[in-house]
C-alpha positions as CSV (number, residue, x, y, z in Angstrom):
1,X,82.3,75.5,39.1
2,X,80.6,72.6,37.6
3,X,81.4,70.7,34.3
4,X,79.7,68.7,32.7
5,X,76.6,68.5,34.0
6,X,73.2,70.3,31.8
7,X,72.0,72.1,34.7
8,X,69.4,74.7,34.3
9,X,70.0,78.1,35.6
10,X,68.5,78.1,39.2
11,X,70.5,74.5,39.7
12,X,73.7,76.5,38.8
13,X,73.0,79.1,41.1
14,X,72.7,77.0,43.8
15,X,75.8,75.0,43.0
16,X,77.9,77.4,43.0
17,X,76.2,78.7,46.5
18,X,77.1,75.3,47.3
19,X,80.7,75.5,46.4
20,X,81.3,79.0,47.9
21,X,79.9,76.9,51.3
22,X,82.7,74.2,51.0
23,X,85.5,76.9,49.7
24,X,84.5,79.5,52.8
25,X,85.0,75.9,55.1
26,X,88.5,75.3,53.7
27,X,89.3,78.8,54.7
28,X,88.7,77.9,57.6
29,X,90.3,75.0,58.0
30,X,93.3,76.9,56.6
31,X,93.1,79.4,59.4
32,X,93.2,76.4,61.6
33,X,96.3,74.8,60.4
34,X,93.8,71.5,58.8
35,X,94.6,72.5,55.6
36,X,98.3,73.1,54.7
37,X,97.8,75.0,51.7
38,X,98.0,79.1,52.2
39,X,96.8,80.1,48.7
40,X,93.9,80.3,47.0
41,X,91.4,77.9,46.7
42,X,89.2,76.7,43.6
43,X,86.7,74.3,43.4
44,X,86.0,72.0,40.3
45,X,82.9,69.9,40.8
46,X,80.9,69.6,43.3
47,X,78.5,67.4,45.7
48,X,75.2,66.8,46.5
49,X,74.5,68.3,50.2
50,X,73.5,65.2,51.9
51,X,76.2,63.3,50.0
52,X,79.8,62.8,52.0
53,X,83.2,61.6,50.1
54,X,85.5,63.0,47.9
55,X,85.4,66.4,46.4
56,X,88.0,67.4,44.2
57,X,89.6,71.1,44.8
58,X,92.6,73.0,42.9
59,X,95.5,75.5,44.3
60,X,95.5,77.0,41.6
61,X,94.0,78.6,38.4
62,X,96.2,76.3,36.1
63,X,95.1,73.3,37.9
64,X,91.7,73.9,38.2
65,X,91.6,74.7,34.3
66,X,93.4,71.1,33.9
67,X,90.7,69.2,35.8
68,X,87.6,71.4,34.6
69,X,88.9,69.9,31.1
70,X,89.3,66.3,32.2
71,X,85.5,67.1,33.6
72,X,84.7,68.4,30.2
73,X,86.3,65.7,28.1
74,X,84.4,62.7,30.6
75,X,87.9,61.5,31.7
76,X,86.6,61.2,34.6
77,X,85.1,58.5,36.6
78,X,83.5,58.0,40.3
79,X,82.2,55.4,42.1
80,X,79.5,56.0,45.3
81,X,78.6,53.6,48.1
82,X,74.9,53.9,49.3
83,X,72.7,51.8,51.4
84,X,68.8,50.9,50.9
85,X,66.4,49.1,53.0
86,X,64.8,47.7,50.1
87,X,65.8,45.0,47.6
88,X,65.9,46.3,44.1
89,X,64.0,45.2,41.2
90,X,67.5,43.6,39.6
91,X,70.4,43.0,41.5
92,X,72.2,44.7,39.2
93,X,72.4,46.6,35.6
94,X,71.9,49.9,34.1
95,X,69.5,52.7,34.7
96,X,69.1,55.1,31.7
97,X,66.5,58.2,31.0
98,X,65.9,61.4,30.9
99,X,65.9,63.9,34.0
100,X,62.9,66.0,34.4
101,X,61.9,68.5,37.0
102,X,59.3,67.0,39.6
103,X,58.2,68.4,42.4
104,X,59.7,71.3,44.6
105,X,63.5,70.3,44.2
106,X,62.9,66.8,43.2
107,X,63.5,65.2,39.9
108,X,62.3,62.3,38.0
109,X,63.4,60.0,35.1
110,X,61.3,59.5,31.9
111,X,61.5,56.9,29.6
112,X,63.1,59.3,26.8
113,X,66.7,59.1,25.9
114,X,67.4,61.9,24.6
115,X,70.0,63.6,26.7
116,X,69.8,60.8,29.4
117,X,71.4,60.1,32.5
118,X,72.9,56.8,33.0
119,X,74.2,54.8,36.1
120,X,75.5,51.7,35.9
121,X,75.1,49.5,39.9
122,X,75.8,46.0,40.9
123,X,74.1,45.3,44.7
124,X,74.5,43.3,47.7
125,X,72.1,42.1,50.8
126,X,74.1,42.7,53.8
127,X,74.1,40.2,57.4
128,X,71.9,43.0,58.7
129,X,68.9,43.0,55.8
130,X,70.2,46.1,54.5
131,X,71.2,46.3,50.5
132,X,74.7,47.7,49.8
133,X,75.1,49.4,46.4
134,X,78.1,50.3,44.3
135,X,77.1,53.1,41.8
136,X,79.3,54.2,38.8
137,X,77.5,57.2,36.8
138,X,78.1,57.7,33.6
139,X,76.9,61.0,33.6
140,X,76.6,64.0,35.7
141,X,72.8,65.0,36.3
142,X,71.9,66.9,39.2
143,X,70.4,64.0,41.6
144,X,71.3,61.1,39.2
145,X,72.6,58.4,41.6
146,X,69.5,59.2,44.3
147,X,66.8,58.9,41.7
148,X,68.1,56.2,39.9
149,X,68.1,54.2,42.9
150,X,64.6,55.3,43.5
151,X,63.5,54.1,40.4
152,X,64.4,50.3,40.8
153,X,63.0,50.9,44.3
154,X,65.7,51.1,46.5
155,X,65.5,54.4,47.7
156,X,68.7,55.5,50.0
157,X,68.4,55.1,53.2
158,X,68.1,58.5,54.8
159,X,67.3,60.3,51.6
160,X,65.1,63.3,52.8
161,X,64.0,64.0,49.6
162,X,63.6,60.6,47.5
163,X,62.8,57.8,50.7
164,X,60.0,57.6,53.1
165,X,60.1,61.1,55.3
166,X,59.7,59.3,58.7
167,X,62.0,56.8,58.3
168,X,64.2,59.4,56.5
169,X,63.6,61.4,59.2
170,X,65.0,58.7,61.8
171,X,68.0,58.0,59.8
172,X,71.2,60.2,61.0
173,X,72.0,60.7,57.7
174,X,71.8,60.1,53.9
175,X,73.6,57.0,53.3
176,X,75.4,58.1,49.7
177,X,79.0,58.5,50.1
178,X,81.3,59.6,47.0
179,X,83.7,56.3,47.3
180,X,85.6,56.4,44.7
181,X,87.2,59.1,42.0
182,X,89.7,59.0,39.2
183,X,91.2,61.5,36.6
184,X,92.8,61.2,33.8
185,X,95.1,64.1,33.5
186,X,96.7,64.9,29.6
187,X,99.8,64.4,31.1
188,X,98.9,60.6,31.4
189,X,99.1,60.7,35.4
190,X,95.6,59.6,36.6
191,X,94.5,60.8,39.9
192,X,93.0,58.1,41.3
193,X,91.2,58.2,45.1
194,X,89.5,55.7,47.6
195,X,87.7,56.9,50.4
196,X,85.8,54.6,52.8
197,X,83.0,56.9,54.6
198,X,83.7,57.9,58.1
199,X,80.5,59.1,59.5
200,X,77.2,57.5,59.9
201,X,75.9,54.8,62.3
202,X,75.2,52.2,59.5
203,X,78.7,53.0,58.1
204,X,80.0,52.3,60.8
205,X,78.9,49.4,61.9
206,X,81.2,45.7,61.3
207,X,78.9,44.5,58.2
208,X,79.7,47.6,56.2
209,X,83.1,47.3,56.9
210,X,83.2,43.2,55.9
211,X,81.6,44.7,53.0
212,X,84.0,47.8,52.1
213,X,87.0,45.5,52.0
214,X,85.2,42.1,50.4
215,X,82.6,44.1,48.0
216,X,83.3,47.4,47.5
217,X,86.9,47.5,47.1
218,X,86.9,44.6,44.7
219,X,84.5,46.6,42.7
220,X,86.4,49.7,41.8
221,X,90.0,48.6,42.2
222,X,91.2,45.5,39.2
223,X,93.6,43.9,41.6
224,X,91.4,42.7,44.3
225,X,89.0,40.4,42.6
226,X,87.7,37.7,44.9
227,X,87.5,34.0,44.4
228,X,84.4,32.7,43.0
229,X,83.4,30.8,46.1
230,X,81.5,32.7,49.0
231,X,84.1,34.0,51.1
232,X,84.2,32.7,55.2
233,X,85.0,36.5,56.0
234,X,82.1,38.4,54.2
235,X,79.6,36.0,53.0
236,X,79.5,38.1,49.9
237,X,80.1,35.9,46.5
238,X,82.9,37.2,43.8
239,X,82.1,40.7,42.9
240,X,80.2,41.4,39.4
241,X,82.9,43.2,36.9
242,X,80.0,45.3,35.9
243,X,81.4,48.1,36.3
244,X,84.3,49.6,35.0
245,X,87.5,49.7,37.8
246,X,90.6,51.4,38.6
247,X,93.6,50.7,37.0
248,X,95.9,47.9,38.6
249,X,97.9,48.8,41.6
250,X,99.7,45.5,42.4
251,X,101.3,47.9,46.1
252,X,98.1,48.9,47.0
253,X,98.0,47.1,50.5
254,X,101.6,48.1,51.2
255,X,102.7,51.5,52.6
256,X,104.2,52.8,50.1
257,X,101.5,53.1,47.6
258,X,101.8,54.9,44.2
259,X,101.6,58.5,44.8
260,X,98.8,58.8,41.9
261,X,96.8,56.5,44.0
262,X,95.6,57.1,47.8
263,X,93.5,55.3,50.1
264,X,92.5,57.4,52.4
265,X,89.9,56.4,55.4
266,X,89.0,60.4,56.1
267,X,86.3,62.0,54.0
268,X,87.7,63.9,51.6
């Protein structure tokens, strides 16, 4: 089930082929023992296929109904990671327009605004050359975050559909990763999520990681704002506030974090 987003038809067809795909692995994972929960499943949003992270599911009807709403009512917000080979056109900003169908399953933004998708990035040159982004959409358009990116040229790295096919191609994956997520429930309990990617050579590797903890965190969580001075660990600069954060977890590097916040280093 997806809400929000102004699909067409054959984009919710294959959403929700998607979704049965993820629910069917959960199953799975249930007949396994990986999942503790023996009811039913339901999914409330979804993911692009080559995109790893978070992704939201309910036990139960009642729940899902409560988080389709917050989806519905845009109380919700995410946050993505994604890496680029290329320097963008501005180091950071806005990218608004209309989606449009392109080629095959491709998409493209137009210059209109008149049901426009909008993402909101602040970027990074890593030790390594490569170009971290943190992306924060504002809305939920099938492929926003991918050709936004494209459009201020810094396609993601590994993008089979949006970068260069044979350097796509030689990439062990897409490097988009759903980061961060938070919910606002009506009950006033947020549901609030960090998930630092797990998989992926580049994601891996000891820049990212400088960069998850000096960048990225600082970016979607209030409390960990860094000086304005380069830092000796990262080399990264104090984080732009461009983007909207979490709300401020003063526990959030002990142990015994809020239970309406989680940090969790598996994909989710």
């Amino acid at each position: 089930l997806d809400y929000g987003d102004d699909d067409d038809d054959d984009d919710v067809q294959s959403h929700q082929e998607e979704a049965k795909g993820i629910i069917q692995l959960l199953y799975e994972m249930q007949a396994s023992g990986e999942v503790k929960h023996r009811g039913k499943i339901y999914p409330v949003h979804r993911l692009d296929k080559v995109t790893s992270g978070i992704l939201v599911t309910a036990t139960s009807r009642e729940y899902a109904a409560q988080i389709g709403k917050a989806f519905e009512e845009r109380k919700v917000e995410k946050w993505y990671v994604a890496l680029s080979e290329r320097k963008p056109v501005k180091n950071m900003g806005t990218v608004t327009g209309d989606m449009a169908r392109s080629r095959r399953s491709s998409w493209m933004l137009k210059r209109t605004k008149n049901n426009p998708a909008t993402t909101k990035f602040i970027s990074t040159t890593l030790p390594s050359g490569l170009r971290l982004f943190v992306v924060k959409p504002e809305s939920g358009k099938t492929h926003q975050i991918r050709v936004a990116l494209k459009s201020i040229g810094s396609s993601i790295l590994g993008d089979p559909t949006y970068s260069h096919k044979e350097r796509s191609s030689q990439q062990d994956r897409c490097y988009l990763h759903a980061a961060g997520l938070k919910i606002d429930l009506n009950d006033g309990s947020p549901i609030q999520i960090v998930s630092k990617p797990t998989e992926g050579g580049l994601f891996l590797e000891d820049d990212f990681n400088l960069a998850w903890k000096g960048y990225v965190l600082p970016a979607v969580i209030k409390t960990l704002s860094l000086p304005a001075t380069t830092t000796t660990t990262t080399g990264i600069r104090k984080v732009p506030t461009h983007l909207a954060r979490m709300e401020d977890y003063s526990s959030y590097n002990s142990s015994t974090s809020p239970s309406s916040f989680t940090d969790n280093d598996d994909n989710n």
